[in-house]
Z-matrix of the N, CA and C atoms (Angstrom, degrees):
N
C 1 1.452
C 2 1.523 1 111.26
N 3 1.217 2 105.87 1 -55.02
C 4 1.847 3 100.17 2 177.31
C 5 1.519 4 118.04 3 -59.84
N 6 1.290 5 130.29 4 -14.65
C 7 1.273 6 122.90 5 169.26
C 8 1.487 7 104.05 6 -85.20
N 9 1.364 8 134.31 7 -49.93
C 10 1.535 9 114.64 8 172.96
C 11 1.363 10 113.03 9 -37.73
N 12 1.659 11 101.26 10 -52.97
C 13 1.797 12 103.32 11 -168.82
C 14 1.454 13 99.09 12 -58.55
N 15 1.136 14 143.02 13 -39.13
C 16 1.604 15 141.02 14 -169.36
C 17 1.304 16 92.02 15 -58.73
N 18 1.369 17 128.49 16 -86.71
C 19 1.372 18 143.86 17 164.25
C 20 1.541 19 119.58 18 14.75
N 21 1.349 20 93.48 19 -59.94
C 22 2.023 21 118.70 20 -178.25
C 23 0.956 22 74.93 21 -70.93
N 24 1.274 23 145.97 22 -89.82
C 25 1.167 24 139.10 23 -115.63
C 26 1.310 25 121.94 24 -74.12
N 27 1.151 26 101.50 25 -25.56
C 28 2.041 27 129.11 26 170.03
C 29 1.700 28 100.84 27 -59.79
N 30 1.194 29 99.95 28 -29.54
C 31 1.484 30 103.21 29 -160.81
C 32 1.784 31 111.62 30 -90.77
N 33 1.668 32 90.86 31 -53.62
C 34 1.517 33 97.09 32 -175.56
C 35 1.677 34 116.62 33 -71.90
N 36 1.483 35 105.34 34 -48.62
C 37 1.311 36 107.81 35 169.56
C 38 2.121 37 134.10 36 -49.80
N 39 1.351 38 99.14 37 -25.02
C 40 1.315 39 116.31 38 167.48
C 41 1.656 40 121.92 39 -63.09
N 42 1.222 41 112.64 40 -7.98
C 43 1.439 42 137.58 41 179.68
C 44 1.273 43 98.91 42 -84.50
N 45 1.225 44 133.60 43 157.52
C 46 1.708 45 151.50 44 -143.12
C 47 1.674 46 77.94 45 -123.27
N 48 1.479 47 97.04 46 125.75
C 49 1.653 48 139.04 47 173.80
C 50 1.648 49 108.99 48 49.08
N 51 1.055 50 110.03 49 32.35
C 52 1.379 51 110.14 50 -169.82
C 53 1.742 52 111.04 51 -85.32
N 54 1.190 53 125.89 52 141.43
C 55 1.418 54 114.80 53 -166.03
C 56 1.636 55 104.99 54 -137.70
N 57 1.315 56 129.27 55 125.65
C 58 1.578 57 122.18 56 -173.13
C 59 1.789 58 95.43 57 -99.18
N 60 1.963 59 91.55 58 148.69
C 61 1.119 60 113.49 59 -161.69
C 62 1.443 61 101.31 60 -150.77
N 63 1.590 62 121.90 61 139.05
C 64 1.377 63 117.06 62 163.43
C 65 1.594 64 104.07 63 -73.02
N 66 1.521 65 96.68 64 135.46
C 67 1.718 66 106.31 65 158.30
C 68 1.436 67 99.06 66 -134.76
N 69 1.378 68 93.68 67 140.97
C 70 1.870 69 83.49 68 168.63
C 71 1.522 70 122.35 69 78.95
N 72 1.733 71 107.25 70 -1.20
C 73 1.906 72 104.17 71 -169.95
C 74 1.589 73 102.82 72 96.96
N 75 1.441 74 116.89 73 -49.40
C 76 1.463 75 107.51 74 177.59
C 77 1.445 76 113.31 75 -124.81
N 78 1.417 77 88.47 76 159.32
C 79 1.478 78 121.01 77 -171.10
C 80 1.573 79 121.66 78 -49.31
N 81 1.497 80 115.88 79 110.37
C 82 1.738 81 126.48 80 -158.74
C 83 1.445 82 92.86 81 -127.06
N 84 1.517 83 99.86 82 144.35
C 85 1.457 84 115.59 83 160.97
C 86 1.634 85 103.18 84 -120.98
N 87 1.304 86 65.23 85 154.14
C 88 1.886 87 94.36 86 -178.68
C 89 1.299 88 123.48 87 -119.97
N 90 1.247 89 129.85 88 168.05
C 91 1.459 90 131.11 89 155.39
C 92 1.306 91 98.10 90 -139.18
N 93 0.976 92 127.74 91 142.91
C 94 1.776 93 159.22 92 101.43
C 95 2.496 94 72.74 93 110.86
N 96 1.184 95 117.69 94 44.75
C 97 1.198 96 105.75 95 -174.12
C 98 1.597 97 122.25 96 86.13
N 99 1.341 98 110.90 97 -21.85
C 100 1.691 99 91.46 98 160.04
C 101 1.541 100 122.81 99 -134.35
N 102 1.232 101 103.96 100 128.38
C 103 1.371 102 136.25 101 144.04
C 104 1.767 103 88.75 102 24.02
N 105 1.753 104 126.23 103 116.24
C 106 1.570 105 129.12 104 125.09
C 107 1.303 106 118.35 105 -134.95
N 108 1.051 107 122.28 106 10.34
C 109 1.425 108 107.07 107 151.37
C 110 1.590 109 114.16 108 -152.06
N 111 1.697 110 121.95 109 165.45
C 112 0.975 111 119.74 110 159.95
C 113 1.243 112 107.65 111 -142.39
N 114 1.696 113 108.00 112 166.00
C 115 1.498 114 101.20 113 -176.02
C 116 2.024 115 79.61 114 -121.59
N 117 1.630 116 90.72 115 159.40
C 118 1.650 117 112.38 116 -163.38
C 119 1.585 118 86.93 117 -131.92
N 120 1.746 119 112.14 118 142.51
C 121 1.524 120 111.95 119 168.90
C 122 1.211 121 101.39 120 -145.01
N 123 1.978 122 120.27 121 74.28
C 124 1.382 123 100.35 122 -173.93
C 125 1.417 124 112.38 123 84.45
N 126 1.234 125 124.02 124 23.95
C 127 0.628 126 133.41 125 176.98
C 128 1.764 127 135.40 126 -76.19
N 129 1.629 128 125.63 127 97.27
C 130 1.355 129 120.65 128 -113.03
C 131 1.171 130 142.07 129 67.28
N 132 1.197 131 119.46 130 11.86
C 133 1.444 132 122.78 131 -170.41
C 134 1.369 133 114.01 132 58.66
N 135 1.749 134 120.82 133 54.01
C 136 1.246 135 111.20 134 162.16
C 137 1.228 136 134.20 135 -144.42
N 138 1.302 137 81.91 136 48.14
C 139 1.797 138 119.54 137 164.42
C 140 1.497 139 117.29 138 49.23
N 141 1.689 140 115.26 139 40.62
C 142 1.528 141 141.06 140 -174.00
C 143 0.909 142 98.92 141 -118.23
N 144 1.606 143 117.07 142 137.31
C 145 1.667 144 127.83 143 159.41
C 146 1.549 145 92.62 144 -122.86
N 147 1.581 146 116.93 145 121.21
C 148 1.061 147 135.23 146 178.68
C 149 1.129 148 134.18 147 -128.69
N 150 1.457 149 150.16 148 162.88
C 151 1.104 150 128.81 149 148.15
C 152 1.718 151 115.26 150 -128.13
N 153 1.379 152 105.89 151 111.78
C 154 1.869 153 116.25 152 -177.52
C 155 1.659 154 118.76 153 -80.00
N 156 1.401 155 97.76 154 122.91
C 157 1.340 156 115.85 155 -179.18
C 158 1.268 157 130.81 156 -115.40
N 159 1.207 158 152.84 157 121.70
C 160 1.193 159 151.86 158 139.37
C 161 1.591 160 114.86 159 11.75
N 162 1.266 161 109.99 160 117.53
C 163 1.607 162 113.14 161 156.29
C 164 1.400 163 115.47 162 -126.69
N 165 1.540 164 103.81 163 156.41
C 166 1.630 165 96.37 164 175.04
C 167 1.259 166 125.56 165 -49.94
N 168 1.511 167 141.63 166 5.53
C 169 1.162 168 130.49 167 168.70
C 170 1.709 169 105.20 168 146.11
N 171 1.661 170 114.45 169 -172.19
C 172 1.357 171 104.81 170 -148.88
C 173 1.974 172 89.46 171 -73.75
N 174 1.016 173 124.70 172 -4.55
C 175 1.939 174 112.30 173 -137.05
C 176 1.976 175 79.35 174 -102.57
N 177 1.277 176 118.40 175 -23.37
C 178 1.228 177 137.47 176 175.32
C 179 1.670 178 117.73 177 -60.48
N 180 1.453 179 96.73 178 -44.48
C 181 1.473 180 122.94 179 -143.65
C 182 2.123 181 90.81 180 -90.41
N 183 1.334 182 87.96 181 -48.14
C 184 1.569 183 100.22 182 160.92
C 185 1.357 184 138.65 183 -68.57
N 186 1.489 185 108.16 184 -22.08
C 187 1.357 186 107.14 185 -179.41
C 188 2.134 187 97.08 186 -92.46
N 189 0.853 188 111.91 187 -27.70
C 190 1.555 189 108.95 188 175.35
C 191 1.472 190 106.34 189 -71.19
N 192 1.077 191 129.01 190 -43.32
C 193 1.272 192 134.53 191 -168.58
C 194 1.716 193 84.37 192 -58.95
N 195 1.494 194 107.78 193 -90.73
C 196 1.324 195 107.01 194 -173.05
C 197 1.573 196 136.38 195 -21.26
N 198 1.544 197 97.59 196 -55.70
C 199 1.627 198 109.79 197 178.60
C 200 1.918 199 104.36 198 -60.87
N 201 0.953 200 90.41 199 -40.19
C 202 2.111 201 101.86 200 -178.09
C 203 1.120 202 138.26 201 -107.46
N 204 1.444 203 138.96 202 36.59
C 205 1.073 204 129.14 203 -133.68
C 206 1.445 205 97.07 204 -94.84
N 207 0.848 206 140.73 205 -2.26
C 208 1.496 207 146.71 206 160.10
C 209 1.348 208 97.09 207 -67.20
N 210 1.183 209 140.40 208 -13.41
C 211 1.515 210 125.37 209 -165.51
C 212 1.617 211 99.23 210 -109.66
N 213 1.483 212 84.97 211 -69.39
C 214 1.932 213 100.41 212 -178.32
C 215 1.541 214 118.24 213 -97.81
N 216 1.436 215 104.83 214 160.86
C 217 1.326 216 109.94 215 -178.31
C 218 1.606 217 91.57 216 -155.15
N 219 1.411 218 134.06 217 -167.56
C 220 1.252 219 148.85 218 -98.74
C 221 1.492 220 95.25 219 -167.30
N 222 1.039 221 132.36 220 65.45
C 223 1.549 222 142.66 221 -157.22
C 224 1.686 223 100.55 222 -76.89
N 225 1.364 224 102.62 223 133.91
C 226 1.442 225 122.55 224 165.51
C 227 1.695 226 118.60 225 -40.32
N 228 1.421 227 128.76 226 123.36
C 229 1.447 228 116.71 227 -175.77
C 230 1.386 229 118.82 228 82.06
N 231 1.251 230 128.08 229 -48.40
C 232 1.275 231 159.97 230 171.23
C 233 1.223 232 120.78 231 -56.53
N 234 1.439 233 112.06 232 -65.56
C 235 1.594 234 116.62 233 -147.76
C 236 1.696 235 100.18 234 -78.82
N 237 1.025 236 124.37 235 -36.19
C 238 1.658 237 118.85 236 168.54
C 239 1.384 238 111.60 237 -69.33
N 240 1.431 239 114.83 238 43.97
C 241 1.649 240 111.01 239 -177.69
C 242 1.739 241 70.13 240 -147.21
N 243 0.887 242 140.20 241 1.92
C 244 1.626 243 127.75 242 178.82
C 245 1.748 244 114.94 243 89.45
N 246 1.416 245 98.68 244 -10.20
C 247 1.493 246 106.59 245 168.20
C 248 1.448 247 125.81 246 -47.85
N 249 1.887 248 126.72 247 136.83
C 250 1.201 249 115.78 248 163.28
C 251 1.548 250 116.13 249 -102.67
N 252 1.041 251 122.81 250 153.78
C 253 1.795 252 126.17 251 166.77
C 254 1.466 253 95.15 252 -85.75
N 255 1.687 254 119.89 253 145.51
C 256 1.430 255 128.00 254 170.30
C 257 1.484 256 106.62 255 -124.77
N 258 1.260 257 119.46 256 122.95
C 259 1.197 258 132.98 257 -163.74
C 260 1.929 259 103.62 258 -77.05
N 261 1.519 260 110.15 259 125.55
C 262 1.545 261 113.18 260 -163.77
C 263 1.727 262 104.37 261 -104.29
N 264 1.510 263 114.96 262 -2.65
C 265 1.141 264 94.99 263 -162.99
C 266 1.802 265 101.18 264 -92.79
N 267 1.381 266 114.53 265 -151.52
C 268 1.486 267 113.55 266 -170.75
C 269 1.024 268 124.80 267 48.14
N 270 1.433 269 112.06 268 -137.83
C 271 1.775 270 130.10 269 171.21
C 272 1.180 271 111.15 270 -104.16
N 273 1.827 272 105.40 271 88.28
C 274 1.396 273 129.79 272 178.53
C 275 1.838 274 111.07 273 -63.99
N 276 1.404 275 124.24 274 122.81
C 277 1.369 276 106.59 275 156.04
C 278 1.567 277 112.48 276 -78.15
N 279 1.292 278 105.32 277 112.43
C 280 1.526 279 109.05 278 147.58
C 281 1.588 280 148.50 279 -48.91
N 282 1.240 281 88.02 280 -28.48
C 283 1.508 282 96.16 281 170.91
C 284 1.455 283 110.39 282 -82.47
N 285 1.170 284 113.18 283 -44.58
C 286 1.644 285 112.90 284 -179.66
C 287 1.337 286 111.64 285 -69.24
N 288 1.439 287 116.60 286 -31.67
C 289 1.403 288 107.94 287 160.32
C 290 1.671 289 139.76 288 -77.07
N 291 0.945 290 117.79 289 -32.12
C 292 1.903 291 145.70 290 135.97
C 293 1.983 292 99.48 291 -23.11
N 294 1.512 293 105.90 292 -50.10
C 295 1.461 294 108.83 293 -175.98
C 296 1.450 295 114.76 294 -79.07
N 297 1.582 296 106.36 295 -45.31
C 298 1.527 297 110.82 296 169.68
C 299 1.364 298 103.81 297 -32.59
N 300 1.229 299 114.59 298 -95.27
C 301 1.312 300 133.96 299 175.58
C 302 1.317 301 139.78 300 -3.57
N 303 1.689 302 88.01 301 -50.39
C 304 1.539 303 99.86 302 168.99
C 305 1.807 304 93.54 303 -86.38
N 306 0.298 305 152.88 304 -85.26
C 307 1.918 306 157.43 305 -172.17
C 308 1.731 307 80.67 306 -6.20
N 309 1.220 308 126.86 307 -64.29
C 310 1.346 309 121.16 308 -153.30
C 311 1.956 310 121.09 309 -67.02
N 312 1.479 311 93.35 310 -31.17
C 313 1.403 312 110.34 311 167.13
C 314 1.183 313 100.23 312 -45.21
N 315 1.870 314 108.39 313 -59.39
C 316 1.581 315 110.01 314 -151.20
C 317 1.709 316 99.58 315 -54.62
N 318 1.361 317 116.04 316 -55.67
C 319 1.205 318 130.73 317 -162.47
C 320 2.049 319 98.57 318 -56.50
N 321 0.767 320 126.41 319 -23.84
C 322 1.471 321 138.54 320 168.96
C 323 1.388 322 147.40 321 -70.38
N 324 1.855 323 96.93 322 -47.20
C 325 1.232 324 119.83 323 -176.03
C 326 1.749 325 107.65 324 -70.96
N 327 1.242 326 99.16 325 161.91
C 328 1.605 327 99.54 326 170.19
C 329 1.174 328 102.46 327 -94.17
N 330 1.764 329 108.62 328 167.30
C 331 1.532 330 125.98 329 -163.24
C 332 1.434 331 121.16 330 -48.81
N 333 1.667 332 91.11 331 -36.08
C 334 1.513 333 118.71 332 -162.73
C 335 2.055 334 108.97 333 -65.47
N 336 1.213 335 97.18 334 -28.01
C 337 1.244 336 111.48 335 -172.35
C 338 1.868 337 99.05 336 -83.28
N 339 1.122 338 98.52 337 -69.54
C 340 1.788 339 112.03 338 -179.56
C 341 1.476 340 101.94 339 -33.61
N 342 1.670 341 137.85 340 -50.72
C 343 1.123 342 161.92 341 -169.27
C 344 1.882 343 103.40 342 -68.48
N 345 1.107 344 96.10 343 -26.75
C 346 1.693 345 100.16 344 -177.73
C 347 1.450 346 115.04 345 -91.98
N 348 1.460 347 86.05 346 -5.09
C 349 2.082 348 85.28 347 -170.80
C 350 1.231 349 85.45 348 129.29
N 351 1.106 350 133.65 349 -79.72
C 352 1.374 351 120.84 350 -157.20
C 353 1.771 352 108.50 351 109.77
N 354 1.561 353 92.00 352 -138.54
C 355 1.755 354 84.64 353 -176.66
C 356 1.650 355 84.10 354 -104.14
């Protein structure tokens, strides 16, 4: 688990003003004050190591689910906000997760940032 969490953290933190914070018991990053990612370990006792991200919305949230369901799923708290869970265990793609991530900033960040370049 602490090397995934290292991992995320390589990833999310590399994003412009982004700052990690417990919400919830586990470990959340933010930008400019809201919430794009979290990492989940079992979280509830249900034996998932994940990390939940932001998507553009529910029609989004469904078409990944569908096309991947080995990847994504429908995260607790989350998933009625259009959020996906990304499954960390096995043979994780990194890049697709590195992309999640950044996708979720975008969906997060304020204008001012996106307008600067972004990531």
């Amino acid at each position: 688990m602490t090397d995934l969490l290292s991992r995320l953290r390589e990833a999310a933190l590399a994003l412009p003003e982004t700052e990690e914070r417990e919400s919830h018991g586990q470990p959340t990053f933010f930008v400019a004050g809201k919430q794009f990612a979290q990492f989940r370990d079992d979280h509830h006792d249900d034996g998932l190591t994940v990390v939940c991200v932001r998507t553009g919305g529910a029609d989004e949230q469904a078409m990944l689910i569908e096309a991947a369901p080995q990847v994504y799923s429908r995260p607790a708290y989350l998933g009625p906000s259009g959020w996906v869970s990304m499954d960390l265990t096995g043979e994780v793609d990194w890049p697709l997760v590195d992309d999640r991530i950044a996708r979720s900033w975008e969906l997060a960040a304020p204008r001012r940032l996106l307008e600067a370049g972004g990531r």
